[in-house]
C-alpha positions in Angstrom: 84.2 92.3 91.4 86.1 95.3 89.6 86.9 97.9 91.6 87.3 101.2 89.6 88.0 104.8 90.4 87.5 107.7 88.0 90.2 110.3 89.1 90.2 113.9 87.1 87.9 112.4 84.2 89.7 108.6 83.8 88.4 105.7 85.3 91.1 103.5 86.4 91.0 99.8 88.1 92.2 99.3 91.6 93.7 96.2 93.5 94.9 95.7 96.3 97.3 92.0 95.8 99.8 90.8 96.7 101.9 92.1 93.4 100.7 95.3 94.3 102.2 94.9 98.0 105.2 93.9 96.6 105.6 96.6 94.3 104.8 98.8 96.9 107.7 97.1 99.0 110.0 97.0 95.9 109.3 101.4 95.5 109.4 102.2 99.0 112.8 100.0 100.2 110.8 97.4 102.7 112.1 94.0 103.4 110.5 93.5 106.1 106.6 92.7 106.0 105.6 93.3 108.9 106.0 96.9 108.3 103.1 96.1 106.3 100.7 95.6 109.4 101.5 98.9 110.4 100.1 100.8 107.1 98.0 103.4 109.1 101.0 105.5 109.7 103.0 106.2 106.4 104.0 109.3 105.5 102.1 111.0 102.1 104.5 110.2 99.8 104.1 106.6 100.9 100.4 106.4 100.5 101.1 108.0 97.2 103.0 105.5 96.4 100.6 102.7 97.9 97.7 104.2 95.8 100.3 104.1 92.3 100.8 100.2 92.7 97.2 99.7 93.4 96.3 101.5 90.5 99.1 100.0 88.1 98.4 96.7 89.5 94.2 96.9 88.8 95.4 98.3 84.8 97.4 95.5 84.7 94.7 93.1 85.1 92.5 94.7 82.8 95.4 94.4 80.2 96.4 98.5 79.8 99.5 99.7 80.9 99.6 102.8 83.3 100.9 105.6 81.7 101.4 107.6 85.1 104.4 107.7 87.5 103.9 108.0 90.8 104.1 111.8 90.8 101.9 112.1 87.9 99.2 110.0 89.6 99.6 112.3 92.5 99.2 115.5 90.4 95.7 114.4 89.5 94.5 112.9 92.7 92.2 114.9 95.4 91.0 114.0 99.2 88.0 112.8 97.9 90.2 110.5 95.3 92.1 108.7 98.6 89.4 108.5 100.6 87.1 106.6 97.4 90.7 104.7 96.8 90.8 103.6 100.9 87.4 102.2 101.0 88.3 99.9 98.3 91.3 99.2 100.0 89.8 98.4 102.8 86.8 96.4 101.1 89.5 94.5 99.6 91.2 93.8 102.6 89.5 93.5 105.7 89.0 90.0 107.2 85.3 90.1 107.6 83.3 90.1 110.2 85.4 90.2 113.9 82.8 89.4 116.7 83.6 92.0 119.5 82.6 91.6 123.6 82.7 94.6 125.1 81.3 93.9 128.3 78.8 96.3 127.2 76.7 93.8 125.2 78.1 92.3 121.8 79.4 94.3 119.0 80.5 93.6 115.6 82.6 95.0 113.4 84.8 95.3 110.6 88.9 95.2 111.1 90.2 98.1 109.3 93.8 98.5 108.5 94.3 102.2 108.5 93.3 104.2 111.7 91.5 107.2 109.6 88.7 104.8 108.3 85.5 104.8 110.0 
């Protein structure tokens, strides 16, 4: 499945892979990956940044090059643009289904990699 965004009028692909990560990790100086587990806590410019490889990365695949740097993308995006680009993100990476006994009865739910998603 193709996950798109329209941001300011333009509807752009998004994906979350691994060459996305690592261009993420290449822009924003981290060697170590397991800074990557701990994604719910960058700064703005970071998740600016995250969004930009996602976005670069998803036009990639569908054979366009993105015309945007980072702080182009950013001039165009709004709240409502993060929080559309975060669900995919999270669609796109959560591990499934957890099973979760909370000695209150059973509860399921999804594992979510940022702390702001519901």
């Amino acid at each position: 499945m193709k996950n798109k965004v329209e941001i300011s009028g333009r509807t752009f692909r998004v994906e979350f892979n691994w060459n996305a990560m690592a261009d993420y990790c290449d822009l924003s100086g981290i060697s170590d990956l397991s800074r990557l587990d701990n994604l719910g806590v960058i700064s703005a410019h970071e998740m600016r940044t995250f969004i930009f490889c996602a976005i670069k990365e998803g036009e990639r695949m569908d054979g366009r090059q993105l015309e945007l740097s980072p702080v182009d993308l950013g001039a165009l995006l709004r709240p409502d643009d993060i929080g559309k680009i975060m669900s995919i993100y999270s669609s796109q990476t959560t591990s499934g289904i957890n099973h979760v006994n909370n000695n209150q009865g059973d509860e399921t739910k999804k594992k979510r990699r940022f702390s702001f998603m519901k």
